[in-house]
C-alpha angles and dihedrals in degrees: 000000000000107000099172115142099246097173114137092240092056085038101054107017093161090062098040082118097042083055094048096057089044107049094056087035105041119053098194088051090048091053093049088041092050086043104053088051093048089054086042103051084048091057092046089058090048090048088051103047091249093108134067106219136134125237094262106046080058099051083053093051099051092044082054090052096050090047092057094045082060097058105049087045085058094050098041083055100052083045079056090049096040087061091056091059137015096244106119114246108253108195125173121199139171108262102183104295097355148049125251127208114213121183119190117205131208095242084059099259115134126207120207113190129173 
């Protein structure tokens, strides 16, 4: 079994502060963050024999969670870029059955749209 630390924290150490800010400013960042470390604690219990899953309810599980690591990096880069210019950060990402577009502005307001 796969015992690697994949907290956020151990997976993106240079923007442990970035993530910090987002996570109590920014309510769609706060739902992907709190979602990647739901999927992940039920791996963990998997991995450690505490859980009763099948194979492949934990392959999906952890594709869920890579999915959603993906998407925090990506948005953590185009806050990078956005940074860099004023143009505000359009993102759109799966949200159950449908997409959400979420734009970023530099001032800190973020806009979710459906």
């Amino acid at each position: 079994m796969d015992f690697l630390n994949h907290d956020l924290a151990y997976e993106f150490p240079e923007h442990l502060e970035k993530m910090h800010i987002l996570k109590s400013t920014n309510i769609f960042f706060a739902k992907v963050y709190d979602t990647y470390g739901e999927n992940n604690r039920a791996i963990k219990k998997f991995e450690m024999g505490d859980a009763v899953n099948s194979a492949e309810a934990l392959e999906l599980l952890q594709k869920q969670r890579l999915k959603t690591k993906y998407d925090i990096y990506q948005y953590l880069l185009k806050l990078d870029d956005q940074r860099r210019s004023a143009e505000p950060i359009v993102i759109k990402l799966p949200y159950g059955s449908r997409t959400l577009r979420v734009t970023s502005f530099a001032d800190g307001r973020v806009l979710c749209r459906s």
